[in-house]
N, C-alpha and C positions, 0 to 999 in steps of 0.2 A: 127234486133231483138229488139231494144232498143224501135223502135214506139210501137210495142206490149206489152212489160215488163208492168206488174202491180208495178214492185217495180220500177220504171224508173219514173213512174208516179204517183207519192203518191199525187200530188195534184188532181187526183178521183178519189178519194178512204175517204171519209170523215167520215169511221167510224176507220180509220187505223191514229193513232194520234204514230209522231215524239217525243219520251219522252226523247231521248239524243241524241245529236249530236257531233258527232269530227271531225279531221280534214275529213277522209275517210269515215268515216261508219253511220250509224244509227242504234239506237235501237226502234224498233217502238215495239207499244200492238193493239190491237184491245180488243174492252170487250166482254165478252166470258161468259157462263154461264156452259162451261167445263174449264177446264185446267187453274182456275182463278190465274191471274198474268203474263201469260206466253207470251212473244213475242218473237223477231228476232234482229238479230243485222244483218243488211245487208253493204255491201261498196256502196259506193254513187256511182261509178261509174260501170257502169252494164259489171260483170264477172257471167261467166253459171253456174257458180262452183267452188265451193272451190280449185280448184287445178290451177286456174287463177287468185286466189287473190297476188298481190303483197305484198312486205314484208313491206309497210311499212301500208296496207291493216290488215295484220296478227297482226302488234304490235298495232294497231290501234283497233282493237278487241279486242286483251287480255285485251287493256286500258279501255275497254268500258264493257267488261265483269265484271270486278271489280267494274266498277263502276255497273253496273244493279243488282248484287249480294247483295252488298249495300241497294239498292234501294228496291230492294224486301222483304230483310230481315226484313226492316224498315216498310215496308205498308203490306204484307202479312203476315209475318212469317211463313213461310214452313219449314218443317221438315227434308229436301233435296230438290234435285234437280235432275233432267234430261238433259242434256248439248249436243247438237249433230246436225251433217250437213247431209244432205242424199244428193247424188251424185249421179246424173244421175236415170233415169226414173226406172230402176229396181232395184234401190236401193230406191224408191220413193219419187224423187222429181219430181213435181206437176210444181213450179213456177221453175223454170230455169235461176233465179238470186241468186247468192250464197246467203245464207241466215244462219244463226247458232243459231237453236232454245233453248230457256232456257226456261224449262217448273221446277215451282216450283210442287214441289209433299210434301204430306200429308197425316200422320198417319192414320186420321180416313179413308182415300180413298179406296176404293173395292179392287183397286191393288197394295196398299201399300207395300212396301218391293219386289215388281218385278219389277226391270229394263225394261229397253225398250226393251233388246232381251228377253225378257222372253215367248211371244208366238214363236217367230222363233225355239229358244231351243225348247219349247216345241217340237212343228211341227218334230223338228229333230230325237227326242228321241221317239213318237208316231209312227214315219215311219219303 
């Protein structure tokens, strides 16, 4: 799986830039003209999913979490945030390197004040 992974392989991928490193993880961004500021903290060594990260993979996040929250606070200022791993292909993950996205969110935004379940509920309550 490893020769496949795009995250295995961040050296091509040159518009996907490494903004923090620790001992395990990465937090990479790519520039976006949606969801501006938002990237991934991935572990350097390729797990499918968050329920293969090791513990020292998990304190290694939290580490890097704190610090990206920081970081973002400081260059975007977002008003919140969105914090979360999707698990497995019908849970919709896409890349299949554990990944845990922090998307900064914003007052003036269309869907300000709706979390990320907020179409599912919907769907739920509609049926």
């Amino acid at each position: 799986m490893k020769n496949k992974c795009l995250l295995c392989q961040l050296e091509n991928d040159n518009q996907q830039a490494i903004v923090f490193e620790s001992n395990y993880c990465y937090f990479l961004m790519k520039k976006q003209t949606v969801l501006i500021g938002s990237g991934i903290i991935i572990p350097k060594a390729h797990k499918e999913n968050v329920f293969e990260l090791s513990k020292e993979e998990w304190e290694d996040t939290y580490i890097l979490l704190k610090k990206v929250k920081n970081y973002l606070d400081e260059h975007y200022q977002p008003d919140g945030y969105n914090v979360g791993w999707n698990s497995g292909k019908i849970a919709g993950q896409s890349i299949f390197h554990a990944h845990l996205h922090i998307i900064p969110r914003y007052k003036n935004e269309e869907h300000a004040g709706k979390g990320i379940r907020y179409w599912l509920k919907n769907q739920t309550i509609n049926e």
